[in-house]
N, C-alpha and C positions, 0 to 999 in steps of 0.2 A: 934867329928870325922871330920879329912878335905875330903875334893874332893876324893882326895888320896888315903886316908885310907878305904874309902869306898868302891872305885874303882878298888882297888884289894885284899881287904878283907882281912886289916891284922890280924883283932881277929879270922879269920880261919885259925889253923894248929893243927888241933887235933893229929897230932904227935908229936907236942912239939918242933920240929927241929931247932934249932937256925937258923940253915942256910936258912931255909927256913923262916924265920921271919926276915931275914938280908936283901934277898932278895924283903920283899916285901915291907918291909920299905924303902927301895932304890926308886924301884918304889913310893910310894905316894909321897914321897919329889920330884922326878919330875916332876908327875903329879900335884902338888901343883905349883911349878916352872913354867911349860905352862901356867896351871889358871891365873899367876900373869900376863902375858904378854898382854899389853892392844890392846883390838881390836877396842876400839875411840879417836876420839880427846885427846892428851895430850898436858901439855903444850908445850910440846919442836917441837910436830909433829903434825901436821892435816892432819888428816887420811880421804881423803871421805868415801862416804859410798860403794862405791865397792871393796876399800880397808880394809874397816871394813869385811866383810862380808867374804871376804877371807883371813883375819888373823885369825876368828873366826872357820873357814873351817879347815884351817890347824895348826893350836890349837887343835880342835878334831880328827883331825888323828893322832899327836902326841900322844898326851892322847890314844888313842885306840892302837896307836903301843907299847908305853911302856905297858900297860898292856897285851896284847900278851907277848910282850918279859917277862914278870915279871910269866906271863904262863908256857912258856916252861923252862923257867930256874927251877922255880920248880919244874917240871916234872923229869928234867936233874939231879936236887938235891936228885931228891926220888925214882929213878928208879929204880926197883929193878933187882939185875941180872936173869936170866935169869934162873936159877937152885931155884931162891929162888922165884919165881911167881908161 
């Protein structure tokens, strides 16, 4: 299981909902996407370390904003009307 998958927990949809399993696969492929994005030394760039340290910073709020966003989408997927709650 990657970062990803983990992270917004695709083996849970105990309603079986495709959409809602489209949705969170979308999400972990992003969040696998940020993971790759390096926060040191590459060859092509040298990164100091205060440039590490805040690539790594906003790498983690990406990460935490897509899984919000991978949240309410599925809320928005499964909502039920208002007559039927």
């Amino acid at each position: 299981m990657t970062k990803g998958e983990y992270r917004v927990g695709v083996t849970f949809n105990p309603s079986g909902d495709d959409q809602v399993a489209e949705i969170k696969s979308a999400a972990a492929r992003l969040i696998d996407l940020i993971e790759g994005i390096a926060t040191h030394s590459t060859s092509r760039v040298a990164i100091d370390d205060e440039a590490s340290r805040e690539r790594g910073r906003l790498k983690a709020l990406a990460q935490t904003a897509t899984e919000e966003a991978a949240m309410w989408a599925v809320k928005a997927a499964t909502k039920p009307n208002r007559k039927e709650a």
